[in-house]
N, C-alpha and C positions, 0 to 999 in steps of 0.2 A: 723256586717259586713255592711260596707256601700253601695251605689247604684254604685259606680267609681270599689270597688273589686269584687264586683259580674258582672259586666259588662267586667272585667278586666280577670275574672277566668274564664265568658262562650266564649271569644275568644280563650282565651287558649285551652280548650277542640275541639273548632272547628277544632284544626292545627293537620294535620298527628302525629303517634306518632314519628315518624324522629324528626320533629321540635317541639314535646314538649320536647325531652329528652335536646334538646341544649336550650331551652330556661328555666330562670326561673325568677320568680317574687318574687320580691322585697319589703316589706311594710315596708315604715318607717312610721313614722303619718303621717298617711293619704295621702303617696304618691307612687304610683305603680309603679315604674319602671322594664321593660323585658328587661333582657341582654343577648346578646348570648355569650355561653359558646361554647370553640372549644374544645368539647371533643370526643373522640372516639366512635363511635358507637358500642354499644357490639357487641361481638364476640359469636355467638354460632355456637357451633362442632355440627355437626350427625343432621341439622337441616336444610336442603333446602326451603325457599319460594317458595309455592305452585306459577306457573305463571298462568294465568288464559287464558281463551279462550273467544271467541265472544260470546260464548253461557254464559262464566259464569262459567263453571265447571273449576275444576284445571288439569292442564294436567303434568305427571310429565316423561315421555320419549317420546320416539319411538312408530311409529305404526308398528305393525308385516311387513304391506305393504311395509311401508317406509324402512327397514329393507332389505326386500325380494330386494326393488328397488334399492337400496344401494350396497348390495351383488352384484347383476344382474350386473350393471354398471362396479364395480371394478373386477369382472371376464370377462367381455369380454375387460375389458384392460390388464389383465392379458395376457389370451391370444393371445391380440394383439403383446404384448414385446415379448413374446416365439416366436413365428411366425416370429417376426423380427429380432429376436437375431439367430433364424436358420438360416433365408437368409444368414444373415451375415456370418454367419458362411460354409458354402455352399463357398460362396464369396472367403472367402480365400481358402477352397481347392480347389477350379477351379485354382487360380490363381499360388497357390505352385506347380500344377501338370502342366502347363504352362510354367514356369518358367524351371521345370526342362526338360519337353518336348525342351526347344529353348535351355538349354544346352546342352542338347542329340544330338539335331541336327547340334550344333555347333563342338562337338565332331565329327559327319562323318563327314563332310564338311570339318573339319580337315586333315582327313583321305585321302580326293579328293584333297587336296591340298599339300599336300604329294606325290602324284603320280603324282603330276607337270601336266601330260596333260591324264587324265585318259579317260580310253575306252568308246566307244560308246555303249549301253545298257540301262538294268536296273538290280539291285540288290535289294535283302530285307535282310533281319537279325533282330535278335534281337538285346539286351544289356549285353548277360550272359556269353559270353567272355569275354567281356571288364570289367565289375561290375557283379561279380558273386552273386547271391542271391539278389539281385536289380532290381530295376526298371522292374517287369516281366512283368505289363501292358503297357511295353512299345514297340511299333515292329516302325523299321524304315525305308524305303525305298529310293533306289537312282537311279535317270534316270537321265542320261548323253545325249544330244544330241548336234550335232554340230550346229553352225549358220548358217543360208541361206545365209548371208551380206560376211562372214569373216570365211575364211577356218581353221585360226589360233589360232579362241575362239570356243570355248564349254563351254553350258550352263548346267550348274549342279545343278537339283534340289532335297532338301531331303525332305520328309514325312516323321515325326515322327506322328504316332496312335498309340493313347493312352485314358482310360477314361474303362469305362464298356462297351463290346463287341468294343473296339474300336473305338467307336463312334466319339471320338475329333480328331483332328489332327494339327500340325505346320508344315508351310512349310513354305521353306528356300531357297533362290534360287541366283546364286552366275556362273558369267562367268570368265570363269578361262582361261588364256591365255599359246599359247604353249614357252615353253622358248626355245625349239630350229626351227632355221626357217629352212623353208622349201626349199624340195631340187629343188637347183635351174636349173636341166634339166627336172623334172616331175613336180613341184611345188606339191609334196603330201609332210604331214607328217609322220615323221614315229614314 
């Protein structure tokens, strides 16, 4: 072996073993040539490199901690979602008991518009004539009063309470005018 393939074979040895598997050496007489070969780097199954740490030891997962901190994080976003997915949910039934609260109330007012020029008071009721087995948390009230301005209009407000213990309410308020005029030696109507 000459001075050129021993100087030739301790470089080789210097190189990672990555770049001795793609490299190899060549001897014709007395001439060394290294070619790189593109070949695939072997495949081993059921065999992870170890990654190393600052210290030097190999580390091959998780620490129990990082773990714990992991969990911790993704539960309190857990339930952050549930928390928000109730609101939500809340959201809509306020707004479907709404909803049918101002059709409730549209239905009396209905009712006041029918009677063309209805009495001076107040009334309450429920819904359980009109929609029997319905709507039970629903109670509605109606107060009629005339106008200070104009003898001819009456202002007709409905309450609809509705919710747990009645708590919510919609009101609806609507001045309804008389269709027959008034008599022209008393100016009342009748």
């Amino acid at each position: 072996m000459n001075s050129t393939n021993a100087s030739s074979l301790l470089s080789l040895l210097r190189l990672s073993p990555r770049e001795r598997s793609t490299r190899v050496c060549e001897s014709r007489v007395g001439v060394t040539a290294y070619h790189s070969i593109p070949t695939p780097s072997p495949v081993r199954r059921h065999e992870c490199p170890p990654t190393t740490s600052p210290e030097g030891r190999g580390e091959r997962g998780f620490t129990l901690l990082e773990v714990m901190v992991a969990i911790a994080i993704l539960g309190t976003a857990l339930v952050s979602l549930l928390s928000l997915h109730h609101q939500s949910m809340q959201s809509v039934i306020r707004a479907q008991e709404m909803t049918r609260a101002s059709m409730l109330a549209q239905a009396v007012m209905t009712e006041a518009e029918l009677e063309r020029f209805p009495d001076l008071g107040r009334s309450t009721g429920d819904f359980q004539s009109s929609f029997p087995g319905q709507f039970q948390d629903f109670r509605w009230e109606r107060t009629v009063e005339a106008s200070a301005n104009f003898p001819d209009v009456r202002e007709v407000k409905i309450f609809v309470r509705y919710g747990p213990g009645q708590s919510r309410s919609f009101a609806l308020v609507e001045f309804l005018h008389s269709p027959i005029p008034p008599d022209p030696n008393t100016g009342q109507f009748q």
